[in-house]
C-alpha angles and dihedrals in degrees: 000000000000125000093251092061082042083056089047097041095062104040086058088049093051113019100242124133122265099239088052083054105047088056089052092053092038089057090044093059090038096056092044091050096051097043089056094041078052091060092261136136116223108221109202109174121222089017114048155273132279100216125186108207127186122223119215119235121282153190126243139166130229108217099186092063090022089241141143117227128170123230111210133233103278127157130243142196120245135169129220119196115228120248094257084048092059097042098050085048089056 
């Protein structure tokens, strides 16, 4: 499903217009981003939780040169489905 069919989909369900929709979705996606971006989780019950998560330096090795190169600590965002999420997907 595409954002475009997400954006469809609930103009059918509520009877809004699909421009009126699309910004809803767009901010949505513009105030998660910027809160993670912020350092901040989103917390969005009965769905799930945006996480960002940061990864520990590490080793790795460049096959290609035969060299060993660190990669340093940096934070990523991850997503974790509610419970309910994960039981309505099983």
């Amino acid at each position: 499903m595409t954002k475009a069919d997400i954006v469809n989909e609930i103009s059918r369900k509520t009877g809004l217009d699909r421009a009126s929709v699309i910004n809803i979705v767009e901010k949505l996606m513009e105030v998660v981003k910027d809160s993670m971006s912020g350092g901040n989780n989103v917390y969005l019950r009965g769905f799930g939780s945006f996480v960002v998560k940061t990864r520990k330096e590490k080793t790795a090795r460049n096959i290609s040169r035969n060299t060993t190169i660190k990669i340093p600590e940096h934070k990523i965002p991850t997503f974790k489905p509610s419970k309910v999420f994960m039981d309505m997907v099983k």
